[in-house]
N, C-alpha and C positions, 0 to 999 in steps of 0.2 A: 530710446531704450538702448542700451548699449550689452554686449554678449558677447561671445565667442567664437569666432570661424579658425577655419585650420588651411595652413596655406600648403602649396604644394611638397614643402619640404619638411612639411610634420608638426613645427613649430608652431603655434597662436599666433593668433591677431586679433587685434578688439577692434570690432568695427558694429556702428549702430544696426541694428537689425539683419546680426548676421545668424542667429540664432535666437528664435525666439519664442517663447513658453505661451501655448493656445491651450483653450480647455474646450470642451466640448459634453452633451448630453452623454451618461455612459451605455458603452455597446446596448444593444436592445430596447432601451430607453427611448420614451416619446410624450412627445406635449402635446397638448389639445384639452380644447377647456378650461383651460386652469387647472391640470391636471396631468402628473408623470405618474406614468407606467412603465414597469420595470419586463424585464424579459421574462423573470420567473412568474408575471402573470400581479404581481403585487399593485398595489396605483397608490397618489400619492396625492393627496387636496392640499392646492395652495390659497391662499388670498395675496391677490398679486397687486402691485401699481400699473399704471399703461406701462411704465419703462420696464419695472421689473419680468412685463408678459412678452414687450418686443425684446428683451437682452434673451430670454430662456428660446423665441422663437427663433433667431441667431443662432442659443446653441443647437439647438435640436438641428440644426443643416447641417452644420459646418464646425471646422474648430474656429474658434475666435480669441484673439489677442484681447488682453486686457482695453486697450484705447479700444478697440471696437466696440466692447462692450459697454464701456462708459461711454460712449458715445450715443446708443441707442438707450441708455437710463436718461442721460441728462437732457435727450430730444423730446423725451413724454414727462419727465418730472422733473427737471433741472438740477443743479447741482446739491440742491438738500436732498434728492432722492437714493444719494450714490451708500449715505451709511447704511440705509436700510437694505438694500441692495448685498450689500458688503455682508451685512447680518444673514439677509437669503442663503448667497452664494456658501458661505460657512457651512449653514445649515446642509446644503445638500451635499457639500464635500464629504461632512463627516459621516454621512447616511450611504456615502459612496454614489450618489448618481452624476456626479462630476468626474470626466477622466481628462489627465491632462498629458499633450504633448508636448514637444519640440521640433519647433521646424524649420528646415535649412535654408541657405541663403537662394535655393532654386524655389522654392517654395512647398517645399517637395516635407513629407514627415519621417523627422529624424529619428525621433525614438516618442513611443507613449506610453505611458502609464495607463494600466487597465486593473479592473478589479476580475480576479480570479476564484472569489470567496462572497467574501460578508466583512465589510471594514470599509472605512472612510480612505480618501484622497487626499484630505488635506497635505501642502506641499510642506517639504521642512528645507529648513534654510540651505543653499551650498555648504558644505565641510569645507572650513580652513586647514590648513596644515597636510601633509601629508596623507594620499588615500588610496585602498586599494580594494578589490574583489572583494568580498568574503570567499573563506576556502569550503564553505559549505552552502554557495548558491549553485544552484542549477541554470543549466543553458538546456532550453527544451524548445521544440519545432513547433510554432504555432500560425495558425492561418496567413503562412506563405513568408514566415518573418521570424528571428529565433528571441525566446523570451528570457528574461533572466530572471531568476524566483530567489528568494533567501526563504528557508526553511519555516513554517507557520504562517508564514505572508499571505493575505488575502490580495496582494497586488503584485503584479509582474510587470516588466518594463520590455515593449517589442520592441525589437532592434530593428533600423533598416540596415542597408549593407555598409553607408559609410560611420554608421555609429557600432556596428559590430566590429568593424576592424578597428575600433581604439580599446579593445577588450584588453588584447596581450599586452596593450600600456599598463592595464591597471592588475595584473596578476601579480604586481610587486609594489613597494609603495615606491609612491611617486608622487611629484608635488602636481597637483592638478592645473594649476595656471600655465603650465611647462606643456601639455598634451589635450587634457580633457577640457569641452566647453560645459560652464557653469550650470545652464538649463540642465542638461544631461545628469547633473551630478546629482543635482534636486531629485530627478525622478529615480535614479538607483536608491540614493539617503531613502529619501519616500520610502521605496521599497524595501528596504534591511537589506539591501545589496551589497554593501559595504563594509568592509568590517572598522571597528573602532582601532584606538591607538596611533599607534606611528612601529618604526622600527627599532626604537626602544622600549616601547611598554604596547607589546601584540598581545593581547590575551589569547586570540587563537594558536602561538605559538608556545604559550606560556601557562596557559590554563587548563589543570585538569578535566574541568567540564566539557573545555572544547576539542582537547586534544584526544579524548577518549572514544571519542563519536565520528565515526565513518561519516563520510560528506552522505551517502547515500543512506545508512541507515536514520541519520537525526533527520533525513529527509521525509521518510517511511512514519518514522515516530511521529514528526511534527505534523504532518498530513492527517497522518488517524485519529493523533490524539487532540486537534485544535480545531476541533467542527467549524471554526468561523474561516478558515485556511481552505474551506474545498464550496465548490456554489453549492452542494447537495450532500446532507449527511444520516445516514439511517435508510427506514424501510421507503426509500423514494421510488420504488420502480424504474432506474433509468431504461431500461431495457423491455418494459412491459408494451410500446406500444411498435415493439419490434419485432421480438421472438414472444411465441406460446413459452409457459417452462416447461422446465425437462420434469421428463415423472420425476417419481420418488425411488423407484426400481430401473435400473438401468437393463435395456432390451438383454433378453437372452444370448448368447452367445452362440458360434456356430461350432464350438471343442464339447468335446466329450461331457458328458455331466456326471457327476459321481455323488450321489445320494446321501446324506450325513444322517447318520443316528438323532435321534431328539435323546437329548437328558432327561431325567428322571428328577426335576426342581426338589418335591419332598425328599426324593431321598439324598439331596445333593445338602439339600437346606438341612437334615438330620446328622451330616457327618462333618459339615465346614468348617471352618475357623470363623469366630468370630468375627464381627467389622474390626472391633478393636487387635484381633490378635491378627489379622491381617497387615495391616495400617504399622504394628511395630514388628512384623517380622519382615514386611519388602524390602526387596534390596536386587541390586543388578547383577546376578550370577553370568558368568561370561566363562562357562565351560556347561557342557552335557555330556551325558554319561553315556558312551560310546556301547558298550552291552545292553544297553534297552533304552532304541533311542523310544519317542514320543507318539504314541499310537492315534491312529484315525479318530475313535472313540473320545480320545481327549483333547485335538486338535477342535472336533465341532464341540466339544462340551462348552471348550474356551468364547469358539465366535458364537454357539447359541449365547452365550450367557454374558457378552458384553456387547455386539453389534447387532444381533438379530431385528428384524421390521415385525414388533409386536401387535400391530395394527396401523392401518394407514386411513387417513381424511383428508377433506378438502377445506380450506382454510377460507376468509370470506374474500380473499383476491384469485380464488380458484387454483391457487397453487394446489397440487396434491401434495400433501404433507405427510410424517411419520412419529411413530413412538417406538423408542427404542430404549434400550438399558441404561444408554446416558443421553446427557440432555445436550442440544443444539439450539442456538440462534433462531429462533422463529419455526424449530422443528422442521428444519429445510432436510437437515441428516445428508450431506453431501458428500460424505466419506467414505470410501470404500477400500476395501480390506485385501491383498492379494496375496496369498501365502505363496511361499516359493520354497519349493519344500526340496529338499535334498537325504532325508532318509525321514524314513516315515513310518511305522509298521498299521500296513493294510494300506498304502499309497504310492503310488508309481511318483519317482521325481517330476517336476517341472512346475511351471507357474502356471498359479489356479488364480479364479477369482471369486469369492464369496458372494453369492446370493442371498444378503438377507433377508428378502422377501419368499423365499422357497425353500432357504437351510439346505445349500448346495453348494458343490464347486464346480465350476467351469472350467475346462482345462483353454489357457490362455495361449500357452506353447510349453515344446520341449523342451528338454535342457537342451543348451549349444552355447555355441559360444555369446551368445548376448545374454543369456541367463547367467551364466558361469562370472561374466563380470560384476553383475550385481553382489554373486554369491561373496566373491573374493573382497569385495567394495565392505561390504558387513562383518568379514572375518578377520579383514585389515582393521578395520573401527574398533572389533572387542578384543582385538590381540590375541584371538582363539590359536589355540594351536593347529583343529582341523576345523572344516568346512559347517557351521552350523545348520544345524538337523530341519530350524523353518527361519525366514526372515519375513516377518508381515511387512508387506509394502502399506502403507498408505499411501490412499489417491485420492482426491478431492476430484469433483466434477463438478468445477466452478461455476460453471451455470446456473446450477442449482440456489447458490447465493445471489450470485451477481446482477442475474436477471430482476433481484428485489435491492437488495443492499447497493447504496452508494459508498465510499470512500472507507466504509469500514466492511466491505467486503472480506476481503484477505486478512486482515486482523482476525475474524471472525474464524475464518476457517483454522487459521494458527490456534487459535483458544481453543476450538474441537480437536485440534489435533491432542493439546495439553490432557481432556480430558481425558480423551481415549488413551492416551497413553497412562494412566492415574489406571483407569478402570481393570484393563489389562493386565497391568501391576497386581493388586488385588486379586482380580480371577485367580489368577495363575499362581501366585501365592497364596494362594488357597488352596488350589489344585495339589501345591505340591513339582512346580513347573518351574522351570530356569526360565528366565525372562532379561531382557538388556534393552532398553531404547537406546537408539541412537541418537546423536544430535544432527548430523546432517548425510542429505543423499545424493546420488546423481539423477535429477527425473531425465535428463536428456538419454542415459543407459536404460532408464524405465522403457522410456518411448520405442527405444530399440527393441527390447525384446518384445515388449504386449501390443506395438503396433497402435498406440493408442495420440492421439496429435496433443503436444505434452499443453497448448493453449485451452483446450476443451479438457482434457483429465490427465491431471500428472502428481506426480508423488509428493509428499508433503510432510513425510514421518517415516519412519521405519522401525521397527524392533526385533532384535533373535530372541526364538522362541525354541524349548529343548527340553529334553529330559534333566534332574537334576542329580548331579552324582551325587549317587549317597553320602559321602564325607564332607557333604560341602558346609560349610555351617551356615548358623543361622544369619549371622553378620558376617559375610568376609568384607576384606579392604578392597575396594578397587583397583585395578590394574590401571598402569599408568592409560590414559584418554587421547592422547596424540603422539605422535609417532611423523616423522618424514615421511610425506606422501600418503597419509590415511588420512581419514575423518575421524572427529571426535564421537566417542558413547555418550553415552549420562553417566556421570561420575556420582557415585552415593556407592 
C-alpha cells in the first residue's frame, strides 16, 4: 500500500505503509451473535459467512486495514467470499456502523472519521487539484482531540496533534501532494470539510449563498434544521435521567411584591379593536408621550392579557406544564417577562419581574447603574430622544426546554420569542400603547443587574413599551434601525 508520511522539513514522502486508512465497528457499536448494536440502543441482524463473522469480530477490537481484513474473509471462505463481503462492508458503511481512520507510521491514530448524527461513512475518493478548508467548518473539543465538522455533516473527523497542525496548510488553497497525506484528505472529503473549487472558481468566495452566511450562523441553521446532522432531535429527554424539571412558575422572589389589578376580560372584550383592526393598525412607535406616561393598571392589563399562567398540569413525562395566551412547544411556556420600568404612574422605577402564575411583580433591583445600561442599550436601539417609560426584557429559563428538547431546543425558544412578540404587538395596539421590539440585547448586562446566571436564565428578546402620543399616527415611517454603536429595533 503505498500513502503519505511528512518528513521533518514539511515536505512529502511516499513511502509504503506510512499512512494507512483502518476502519473499525462505529463508537458504541457491538457484535455478538450475528448481531450489531448500536449505542442509541438500536441492533442490527445479519446472516453472515464464517469469514464475513471473523472480518466483523476483528472490527469490533480494533481498527483493521483492509489486508487484514481480507485476510480473515479468505481464511473462512476463500477468495470467492471477498465480493460478498465487499457487498456487507457497503452495506454498513452507508447505515454508518463503519468509522474509518488513519494511522501514522508509529502506529499511533492520526485522524478518524466518526459519525456525529444519522449518515453513512462510505469513503470518497482523495480530491485532485488544489484544496482547502471550507470557511464554514468548525473546529470543536472532542473527547481529548479537536474535530472538524462542515455544517449539516452527520460525520466529523478527530484530529490527533500531528494531523492538527497541517490545518493552517489547508486555510488556503494548496496543492495537496505539496503538504497533506492522501488518507486524511478522504476523511475531511468524507466529511464536507472541504470546500470545492480552486483559486479561480471559489464559490465560497464568489457566491452569494455562501458569502451571505456567517460561518456560525449556517452552522446554527444547518444543525437545527437537518435532523440527521445531530444523534438526537425532538422531545428526546437528553437531560431527564439527570435533573427533575424545573416548575412551570419560577420560585418566589425575595424583592418586594406589588399586587397587579386583574382586568375586567368582558368589558375589555366590549370596547377593543377587532383581530382584524388590530393586525392593520400595528406598527413600532418609538416615542411616548411624556405628560401621561403609562399607568400600573395598563402595564398588568398588558402582561394579564398575553403572559399570564391560565392554568397549569402535568404532562405524561411528569413535566409540570402551562396554558397561557400564546402557545409554546410542548406547553413548556419558558419565557419570562421583566419590565424595567423608568416612569410608570402608580410604580416606583426599577426591574420587576412578572409572576404569571400569581399576576404580580417582584421587585428584582433598583435602578443603578446596571439597570441604567440596559435602559440606555434600548434608547440607543429606538433612537428615543429620552429614556423609555418600560423596556420588557425577555428571559427564557432554558431548562424548562432543554431538559426535554434536543437540538431544536433554542430554535424553539427563538420561535416563542417570535410569538410573544406578535402577541404584545396586538395587545398593546389595542390598548392604545406605543410598542417597538427590538432586535438584539445585552443578556451579559441582563445578568448584571437581576443577578440571574445568564446559562440557567437570560434575555432573549426585548421590547419598549409606553404611552402613545396623541399625534402619533396610525402608520408612521420608522426611524432609521442602526446607528454606530447601538443595536438594531424591528423596522416596520
Amino acid at each position: 500500500m503505498t500513502s503519505t508520511t511528512i518528513n521533518p522539513g514539511g515536505a512529502p514522502e511516499t513511502a509504503a505503509g506510512a499512512y494507512t486508512l483502518t476502519s473499525r465497528l462505529a463508537r458504541g457499536a457491538a457484535f455478538e451473535d450475528g448481531r450489531i448494536t448500536t449505542r442509541s440502543g438500536g441492533s442490527v441482524a445479519l446472516k453472515l459467512t464464517p469469514g464475513a463473522t471473523a472480518a466483523l469480530h476483528a472490527l469490533a477490537k480494533d481498527d483493521q486495514d483492509e489486508a487484514a481484513v481480507t485476510a480473515h474473509v479468505v481464511a473462512h471462505d476463500g477468495e470467492t467470499g471477498l465480493l460478498r463481503w465487499q457487498m456487507l462492508r457497503a452495506r454498513l458503511e452507508a447505515a454508518g456502523l463503519l468509522e474509518h481512520a488513519v494511522t501514522g507510521p508509529d502506529g499511533s491514530t492520526f485522524a478518524r472519521l466518526v459519525t456525529v448524527g444519522r449518515g453513512g461513512t462510505t469513503l470518497r475518493p482523495a480530491p485532485r487539484g488544489p484544496v482547502r478548508v471550507s470557511r464554514h467548518a468548525l473546529l470543536l473539543p472532542a473527547d481529548g482531540t479537536l474535530a472538524l465538522r462542515a455544517p449539516g455533516s452527520p460525520l466529523a473527523v478527530e484530529l490527533g496533534t500531528a494531523a492538527a497542525a497541517l490545518l493552517p496548510a489547508l486555510t488556503t488553497w494548496t496543492d495537496p501532494a505539496d503538504r497533506v497525506p492522501a488518507p486524511l484528505l478522504r476523511l475531511l472529503a468524507t466529511a464536507g470539510a472541504l470546500a470545492p473549487g480552486g483559486p479561480d472558481a471559489d464559490p465560497e468566495a464568489e457566491d452569494r449563498g455562501s458569502l451571505q452566511w456567517d460561518p456560525l450562523d449556517r452552522a446554527f441553521h444547518a444543525r437545527t434544521r437537518t435532523p440527521a446532522s445531530a444523534p438526537g432531535y425532538g422531545g428526546t429527554y437528553p437531560l431527564g435521567d439527570r435533573f427533575a424539571p424545573e416548575p412551570v412558575a419560577a420560585p418566589v422572589g425575595d424583592g418586594p411584591r406589588v399586587a397587579l389589578p386583574v382586568p375586567d376580560l368582558e368589558e375589555i372584550a366590549a370596547r377593543d379593536l377587532t383581530l382584524t383592526e388590530a393586525i392593520e393598525r400595528r406598527t413600532s412607535v418609538r416615542a411616548h408621550d411624556p405628560a401621561a406616561p403609562i399607568t400600573l393598571a395598563q402595564l398588568a392589563e398588558l402582561l394579564y392579557r398575553t403572559v399570564r399562567i391560565r392554568s397549569t398540569f402535568t404532562g405524561s413525562d411528569g413535566q409540570e406544564l402551562a396554558d397561557r395566551p400564546l402557545p409554546s412547544g410542548g406547553a413548556v411556556h419558558e419565557l419570562e417577562v421583566y419590565p424595567l420600568v423608568t416612569r410608570c404612574d402608580g410604580l416606583e422605577p426599577g426591574l420587576y419581574r412578572y409572576a404569571p402564575d400569581r399576576h404580580e411583580l417582584e421587585l428584582v433591583a433598583a435602578p443603578g447603574p446596571a439597570t441604567g445600561a440596559l435602559v440606555k442599550e434600548a434608547r440607543d436601539a429606538t433612537m428615543m430622544q429620552d429614556d423609555p417609560q418600560v423596556v420588557l426584557l425577555v428571559a427564557a429559563r432554558f431548562g424548562r426546554v432543554m431538559w426535554k428538547y434536543e437540538t431544536v431546543a433554542y430554535p424553539l425558544v427563538l420561535k416563542h420569542v417570535g410569538v410573544l412578540y406578535q402577541t404584545v404587538y396586538l395587545v398593546a395596539t389595542a390598548m392604545g400603547l406605543a410598542v417597538c421590539g427590538l432586535g438584539g440585547g445585552d443578556t451579559a448586562a441582563f445578568a448584571a443587574a437581576s443577578g440571574r446566571d445568564p446559562l440557567l436564565e437570560g434575555t432573549v428578546g426585548e421590547l419598549v413599551l409606553g404611552s402613545r402620543p396623541p399625534a402619533e399616527p396610525a402608520g408612521d415611517a420608522p426611524a432609521p434601525t442602526t446607528t454606530e454603536g447601538t443595536r438594531p429595533s424591528n423596522d416596520d
